[in-house]
C-alpha positions, 0 to 999 in steps of 0.5 A, a space after each residue: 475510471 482514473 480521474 486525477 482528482 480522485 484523492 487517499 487517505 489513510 486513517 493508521 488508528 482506524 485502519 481504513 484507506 478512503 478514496 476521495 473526488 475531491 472533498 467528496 468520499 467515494 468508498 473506504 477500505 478495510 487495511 492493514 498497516 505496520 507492526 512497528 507503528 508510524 515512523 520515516 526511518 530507513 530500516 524502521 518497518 514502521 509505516 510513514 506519515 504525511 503527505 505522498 503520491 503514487 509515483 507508480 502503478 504496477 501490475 494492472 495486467 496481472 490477474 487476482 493473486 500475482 506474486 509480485 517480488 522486487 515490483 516484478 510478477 514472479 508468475 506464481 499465483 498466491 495459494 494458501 500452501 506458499 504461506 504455510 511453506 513460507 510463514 515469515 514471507 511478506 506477500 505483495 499480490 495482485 497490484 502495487 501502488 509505489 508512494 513517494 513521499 512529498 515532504 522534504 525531511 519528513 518523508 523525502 530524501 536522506 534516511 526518511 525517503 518513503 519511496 526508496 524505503 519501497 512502501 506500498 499499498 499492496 494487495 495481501 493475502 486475506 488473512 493478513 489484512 486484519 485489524 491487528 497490524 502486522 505489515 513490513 511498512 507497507 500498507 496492506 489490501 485485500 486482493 479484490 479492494 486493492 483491484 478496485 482501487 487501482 482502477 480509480 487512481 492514476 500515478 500523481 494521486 495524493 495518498 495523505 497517511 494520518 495517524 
């Protein structure tokens, strides 16, 4: 199902990702995004704005769950007991979508570049995906829809990230 014209964007104040052939959406997402708000800064944990791609597409053959750390599969499989022993973990399953940003000065290059800042769309665990945000940056996906969505994108998709 990769198409290249298939095409995200994000709604930070609605919390919801929506997947797009061309003009035409094709199904919404519930997400979560950062804590701290929007912001390009390095070290800022806000979520950036603009316009970016997937640069790349990570875990596809990982089953539901993976733990991923440093965009490699750890090989643990997410439990609830990890989070207990682990609370202030930031989780990143199943699958990652890698963004780079397209704006030069915005959300590419120097201290606002999105891509070395290593913001995703990541898989989470279920109850980390709440209308309340709390994400490191990144934005975050219930394991069964980032799946989903992996299957309908391919790296050069357009991810437009509106407040």
């Amino acid at each position: 199902m990769n198409n290249p014209k298939r095409n995200i964007i994000v709604s930070i104040g609605d919390q919801l990702l929506s997947l797009y052939d061309g003009h035409t959406m094709i199904k919404s997402y519930s997400v979560c995004n950062a804590k701290n708000g929007v912001g390009e800064q390095f070290g800022s944990e806000c979520t950036p704005r603009g316009q970016h791609i997937i640069r790349a597409k990570i875990g596809g053959e990982q089953p539901l769950g993976s733990v991923f750390v440093g965009r490699r599969f750890t090989g643990e499989i997410y439990q609830n007991k990890y989070a207990k022993s682990q609370p202030n973990r930031d989780w990143i399953l199943t699958r990652i979508l890698w963004l780079s940003g397209l704006e030069k000065g915005k959300n590419r290059l120097g201290q606002v570049d999105t891509m070395r800042r290593y913001i995703y769309i990541h898989g989470a665990p279920d109850e980390l995906v709440t209308k309340i945000p709390s994400s490191h940056g990144c934005i975050r996906m219930l394991n069964d829809d980032v799946m989903d969505l992996f299957e309908h994108v391919v790296v050069g998709s357009t991810v437009l990230i509106n407040e």
